[in-house]
matplotlib code that plots the C-alpha trace (Angstrom):
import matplotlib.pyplot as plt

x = [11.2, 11.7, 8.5, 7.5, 5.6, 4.4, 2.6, 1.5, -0.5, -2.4, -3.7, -7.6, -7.1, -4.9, -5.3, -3.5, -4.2, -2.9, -3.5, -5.7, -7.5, -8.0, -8.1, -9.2, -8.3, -10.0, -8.3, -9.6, -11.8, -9.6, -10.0, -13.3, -12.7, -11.2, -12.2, -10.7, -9.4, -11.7, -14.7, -16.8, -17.4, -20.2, -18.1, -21.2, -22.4, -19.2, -21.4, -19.9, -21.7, -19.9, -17.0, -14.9, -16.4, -19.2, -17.3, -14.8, -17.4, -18.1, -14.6, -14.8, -18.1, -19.5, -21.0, -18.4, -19.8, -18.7, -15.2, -14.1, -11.3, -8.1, -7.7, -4.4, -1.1, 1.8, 0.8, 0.7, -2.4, -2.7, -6.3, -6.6, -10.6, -11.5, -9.2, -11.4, -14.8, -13.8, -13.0, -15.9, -18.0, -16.6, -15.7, -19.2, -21.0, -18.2, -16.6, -19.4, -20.3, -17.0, -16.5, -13.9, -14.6, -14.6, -13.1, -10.3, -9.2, -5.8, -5.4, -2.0, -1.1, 1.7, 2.8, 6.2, 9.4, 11.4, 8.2, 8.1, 7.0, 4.4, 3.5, 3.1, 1.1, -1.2, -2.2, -2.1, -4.9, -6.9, -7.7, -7.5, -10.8, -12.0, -12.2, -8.5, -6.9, -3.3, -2.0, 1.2, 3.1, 4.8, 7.3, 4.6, 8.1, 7.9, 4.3, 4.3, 7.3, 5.9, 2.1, 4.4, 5.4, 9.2, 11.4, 12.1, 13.6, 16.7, 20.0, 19.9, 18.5, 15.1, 14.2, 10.9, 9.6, 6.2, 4.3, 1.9, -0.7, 1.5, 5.2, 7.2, 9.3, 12.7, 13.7, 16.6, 15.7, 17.6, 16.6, 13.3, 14.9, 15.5, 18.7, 18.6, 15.6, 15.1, 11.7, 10.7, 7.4, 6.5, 3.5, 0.1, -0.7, 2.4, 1.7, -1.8, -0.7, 2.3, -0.1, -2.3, 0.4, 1.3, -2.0, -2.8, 0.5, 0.6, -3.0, -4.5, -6.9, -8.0, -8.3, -9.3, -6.7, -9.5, -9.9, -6.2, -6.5, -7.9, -5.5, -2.7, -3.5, -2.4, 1.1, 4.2, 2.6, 4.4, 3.2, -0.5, -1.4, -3.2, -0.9, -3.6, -5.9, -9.5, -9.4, -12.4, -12.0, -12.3, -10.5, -8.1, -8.8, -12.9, -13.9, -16.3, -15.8, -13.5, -12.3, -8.5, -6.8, -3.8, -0.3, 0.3, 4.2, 4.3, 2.3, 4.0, 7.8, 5.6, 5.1, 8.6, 10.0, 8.9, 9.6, 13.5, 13.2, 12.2, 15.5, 17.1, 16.5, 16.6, 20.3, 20.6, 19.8, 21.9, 24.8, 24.4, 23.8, 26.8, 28.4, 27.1, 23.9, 23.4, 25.0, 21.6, 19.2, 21.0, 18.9, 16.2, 15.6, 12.5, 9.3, 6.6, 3.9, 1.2, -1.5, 0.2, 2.6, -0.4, 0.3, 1.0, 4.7, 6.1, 7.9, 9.4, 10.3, 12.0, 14.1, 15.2, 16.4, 18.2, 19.3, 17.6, 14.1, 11.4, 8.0, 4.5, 3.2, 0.2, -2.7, -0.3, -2.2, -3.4, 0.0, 0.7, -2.5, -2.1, 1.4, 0.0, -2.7, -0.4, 2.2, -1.2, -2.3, 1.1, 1.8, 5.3, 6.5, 10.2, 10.8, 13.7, 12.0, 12.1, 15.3, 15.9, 14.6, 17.4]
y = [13.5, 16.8, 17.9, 22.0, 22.3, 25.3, 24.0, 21.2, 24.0, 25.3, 21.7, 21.0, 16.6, 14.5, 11.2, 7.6, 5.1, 1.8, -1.5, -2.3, -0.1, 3.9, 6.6, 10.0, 12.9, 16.2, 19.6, 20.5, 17.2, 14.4, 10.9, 10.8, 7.9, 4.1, 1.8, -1.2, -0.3, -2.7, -1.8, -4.7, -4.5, -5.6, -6.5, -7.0, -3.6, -1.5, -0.4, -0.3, -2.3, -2.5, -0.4, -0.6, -3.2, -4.6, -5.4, -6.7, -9.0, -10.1, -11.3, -15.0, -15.2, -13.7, -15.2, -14.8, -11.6, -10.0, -8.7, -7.7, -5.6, -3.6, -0.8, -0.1, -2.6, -1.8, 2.0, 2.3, 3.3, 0.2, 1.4, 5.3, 4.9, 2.3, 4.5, 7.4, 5.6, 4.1, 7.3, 9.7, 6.9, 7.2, 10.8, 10.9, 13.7, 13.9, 16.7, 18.8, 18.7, 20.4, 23.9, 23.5, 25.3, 22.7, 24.9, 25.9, 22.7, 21.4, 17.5, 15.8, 12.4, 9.6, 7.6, 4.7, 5.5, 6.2, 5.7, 6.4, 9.5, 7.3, 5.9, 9.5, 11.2, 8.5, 9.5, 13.2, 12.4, 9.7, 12.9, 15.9, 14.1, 14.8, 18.6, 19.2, 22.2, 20.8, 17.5, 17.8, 14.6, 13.1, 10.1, 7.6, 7.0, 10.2, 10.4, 7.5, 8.4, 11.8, 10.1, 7.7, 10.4, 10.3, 13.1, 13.1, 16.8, 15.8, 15.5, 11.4, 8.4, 7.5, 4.0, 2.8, -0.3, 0.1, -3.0, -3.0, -5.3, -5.4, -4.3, -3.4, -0.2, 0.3, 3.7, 5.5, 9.4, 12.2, 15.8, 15.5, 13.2, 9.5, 8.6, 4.9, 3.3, -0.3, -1.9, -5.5, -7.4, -8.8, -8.2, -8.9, -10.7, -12.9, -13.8, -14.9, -16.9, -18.1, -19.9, -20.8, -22.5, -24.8, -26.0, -26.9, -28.6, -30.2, -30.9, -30.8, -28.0, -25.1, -21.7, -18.4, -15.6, -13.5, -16.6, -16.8, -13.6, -15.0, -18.0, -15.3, -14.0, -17.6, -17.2, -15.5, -16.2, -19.1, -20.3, -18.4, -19.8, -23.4, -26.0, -27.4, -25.4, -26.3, -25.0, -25.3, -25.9, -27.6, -30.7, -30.3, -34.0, -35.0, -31.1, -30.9, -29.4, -30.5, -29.3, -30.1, -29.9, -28.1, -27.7, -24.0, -24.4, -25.4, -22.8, -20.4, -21.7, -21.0, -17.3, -16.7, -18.0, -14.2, -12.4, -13.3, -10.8, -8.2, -8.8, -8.5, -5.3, -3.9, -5.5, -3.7, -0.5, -0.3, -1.1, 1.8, 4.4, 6.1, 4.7, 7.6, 6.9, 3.3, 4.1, 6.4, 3.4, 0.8, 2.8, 4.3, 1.5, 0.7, 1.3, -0.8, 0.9, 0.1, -2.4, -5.9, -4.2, -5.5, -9.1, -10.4, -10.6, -9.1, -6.8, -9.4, -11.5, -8.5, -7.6, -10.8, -11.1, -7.4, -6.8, -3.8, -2.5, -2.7, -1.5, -0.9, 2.6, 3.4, 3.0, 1.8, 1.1, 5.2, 6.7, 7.5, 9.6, 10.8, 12.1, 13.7, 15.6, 16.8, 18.4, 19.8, 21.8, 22.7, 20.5, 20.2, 23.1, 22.1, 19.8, 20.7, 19.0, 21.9, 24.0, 27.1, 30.3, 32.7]
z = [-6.7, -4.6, -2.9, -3.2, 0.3, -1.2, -3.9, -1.8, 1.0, -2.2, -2.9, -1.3, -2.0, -1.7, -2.7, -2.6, -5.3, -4.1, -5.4, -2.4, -1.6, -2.6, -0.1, -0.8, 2.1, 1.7, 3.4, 6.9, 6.9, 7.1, 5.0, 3.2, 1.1, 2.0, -0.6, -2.1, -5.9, -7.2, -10.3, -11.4, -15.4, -17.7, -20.7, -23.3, -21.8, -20.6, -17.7, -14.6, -12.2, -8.6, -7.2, -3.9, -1.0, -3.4, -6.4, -4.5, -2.6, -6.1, -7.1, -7.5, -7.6, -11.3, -14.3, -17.4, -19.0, -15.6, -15.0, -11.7, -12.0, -10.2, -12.5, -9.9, -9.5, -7.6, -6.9, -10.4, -12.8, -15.6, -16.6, -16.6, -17.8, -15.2, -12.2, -13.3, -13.2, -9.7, -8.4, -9.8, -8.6, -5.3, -4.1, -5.9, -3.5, -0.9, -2.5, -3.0, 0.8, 1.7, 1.3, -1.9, -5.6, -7.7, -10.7, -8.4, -7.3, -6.8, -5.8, -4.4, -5.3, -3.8, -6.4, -6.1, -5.5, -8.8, -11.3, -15.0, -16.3, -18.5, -14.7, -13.3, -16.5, -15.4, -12.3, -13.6, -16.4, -13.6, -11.5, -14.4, -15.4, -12.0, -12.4, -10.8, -12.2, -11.2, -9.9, -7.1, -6.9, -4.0, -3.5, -1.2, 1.0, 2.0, 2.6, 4.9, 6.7, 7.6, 8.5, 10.9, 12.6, 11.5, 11.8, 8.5, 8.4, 10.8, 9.8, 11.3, 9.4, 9.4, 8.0, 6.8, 5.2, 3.2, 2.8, 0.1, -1.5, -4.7, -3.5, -0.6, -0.5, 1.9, 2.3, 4.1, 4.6, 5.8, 5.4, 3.9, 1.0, 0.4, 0.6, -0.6, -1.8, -3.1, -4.6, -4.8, -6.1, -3.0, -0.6, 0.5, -2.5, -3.2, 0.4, -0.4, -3.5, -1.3, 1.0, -1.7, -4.0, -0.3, 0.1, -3.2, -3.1, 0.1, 0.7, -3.2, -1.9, -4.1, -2.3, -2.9, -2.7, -0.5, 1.8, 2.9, 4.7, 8.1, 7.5, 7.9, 11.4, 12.9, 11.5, 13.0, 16.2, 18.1, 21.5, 20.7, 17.3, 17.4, 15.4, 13.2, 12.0, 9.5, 6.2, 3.5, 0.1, -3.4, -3.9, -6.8, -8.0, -7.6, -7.6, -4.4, -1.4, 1.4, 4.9, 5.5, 9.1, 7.8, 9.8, 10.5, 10.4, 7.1, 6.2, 8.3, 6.0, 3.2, 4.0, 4.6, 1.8, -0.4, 2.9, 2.2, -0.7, 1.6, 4.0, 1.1, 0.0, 3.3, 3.0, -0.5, 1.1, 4.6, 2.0, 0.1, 2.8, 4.6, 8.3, 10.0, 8.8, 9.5, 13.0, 13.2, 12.7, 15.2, 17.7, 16.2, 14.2, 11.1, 10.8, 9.1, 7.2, 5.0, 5.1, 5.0, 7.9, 9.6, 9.2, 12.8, 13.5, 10.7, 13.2, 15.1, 12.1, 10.8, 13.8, 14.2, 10.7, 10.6, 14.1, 14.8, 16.3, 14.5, 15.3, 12.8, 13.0, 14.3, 11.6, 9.2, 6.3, 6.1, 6.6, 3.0, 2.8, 6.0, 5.2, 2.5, 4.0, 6.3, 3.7, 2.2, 5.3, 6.3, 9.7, 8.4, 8.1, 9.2, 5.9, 4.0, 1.0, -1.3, -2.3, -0.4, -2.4, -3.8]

ax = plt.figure().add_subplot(projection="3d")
ax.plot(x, y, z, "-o")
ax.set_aspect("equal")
plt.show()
């Protein structure tokens, strides 16, 4: 969708609903919110009992009248109530200790590359019930291309790869605009539930999606990771726990296996962009951004795979909203996003 920079300057918040985690960046201030998109639910009540860090502390561990939610999947809002609780609950106070009229205010919002109009109006209602007098919307491609630092207004291909908890997005962009763009259901998550499936197959251990994570940071990492590594559990047969010495290759094939849908739409994408184009990114290569860009050799599993350089921006997981924040205050003024006037 084409970005009106103008617009975007006369917006005081910008703010990036992801499926993990919500961030919330206020004009002149910086990031005020980074929470995980999680509300925990009373369903005999309907009162909301947990949001962001503590609810998602809870998940797993609740009686049955508790629900722990994501109210956010795939950059997308499934639950416009529950998205509006979490987020009055927790830009709470912030807002009214910055300097904005709350009558008068104007929020910014990413939202997927190529979403619904069904998918947008729901991120337009999710913050009109916040007290915002007009919601700007903005591809989160873009965003994270311009909080990488891309020079994204050139005429010469810039290519990012955004790594989400629900989805990964490839972009090609030239002049301010995508030129090829290609979305598949994999990231953090199918990762997690990657790993997961392996051990309860190979080992008849029961995991946690939430206790994969530290699992992952021994992968991609041959020559420093241990080979064996301890992993605690509940037997799938007798019930009770167990501690498994697991093989770290095995795991490590099981990872990769939903990364091949990833190559492949970087494939899709190069195929659909012009010579001149692709000729750009043999040198300047891909970026990685969002959070599961920070799984540890991603970048060098990547570059090995496509041929060309591949590095993870610098706080990956905040470029969208960073981005954002700086089309709001007007730090890129160079973008040919919007139409010339006349």
């Amino acid at each position: 969708m084409p970005v009106n920079l103008e617009e975007m300057r006369r917006c005081s918040v910008a703010v990036d609903l992801g499926a993990s985690r919500s961030r919330v960046y206020v004009k002149d201030t910086g990031i005020v919110v980074d929470e995980p998109s999680v509300v925990a639910v009373n369903t005999r009540t309907a009162a909301l009992l947990a949001v962001g860090e503590m609810a998602e502390r809870m998940t797993g561990r609740t009686p049955d009248h508790i629900r722990v939610v994501r109210p956010v999947q795939g950059g997308t809002v499934v639950n416009v109530d529950l998205a509006q609780r979490m987020l009055r609950h927790l830009i709470g106070g912030k807002l009214r200790r910055t300097r904005i009229r709350r009558p008068g205010m104007r929020f910014a919002a990413c939202v997927p590359y190529d979403s619904e109009p069904l998918a947008q109006r729901a991120v337009r209602e999710t913050l009109a019930a916040l007290g915002a007098r007009r919601v700007e919307l903005a591809d989160t491609l873009v965003c994270a291309a311009v909080g990488s630092g891309l020079p994204v207004e050139d005429p010469e291909a810039t290519m990012i790869v955004l790594c989400g908890a629900g989805t990964t997005q490839v972009a090609v962009l030239s002049l301010g605009s995508i030129v090829a763009a290609e979305t598949v259901p994999v990231g953090g998550d199918s990762l997690d539930h990657a790993v997961v499936e392996h051990l309860r197959g190979r080992h008849e251990l029961l995991l946690a999606h939430h206790a994969v994570r530290p699992l992952r940071t021994l992968l991609h990492t041959p020559g420093r990771a241990p080979a064996v590594a301890e992993v605690h559990g509940r037997d799938v047969r007798t019930g009770l726990a167990r501690t498994v010495a697991i093989d770290i290759e095995g795991v490590r094939q099981a990872v990769n296996s939903p990364l091949t849908a990833v190559l492949d739409a970087i494939r899709t994408v190069l195929r659909r962009c012009p010579p001149d184009l692709v000729a750009d990114l043999s040198d300047r290569g891909v970026v990685l951004a969002g959070g599961s860009a920070l799984l540890t050799g991603l970048d060098g599993l990547l570059s090995s795979s496509t041929g060309m350089p591949v590095r993870t921006a610098e706080t990956p997981d905040t470029c969208a909203v960073r981005g954002l924040g700086a089309m709001m205050e007007g730090r890129v003024e160079a973008m040919r996003l919007d139409p010339l006037a006349g």
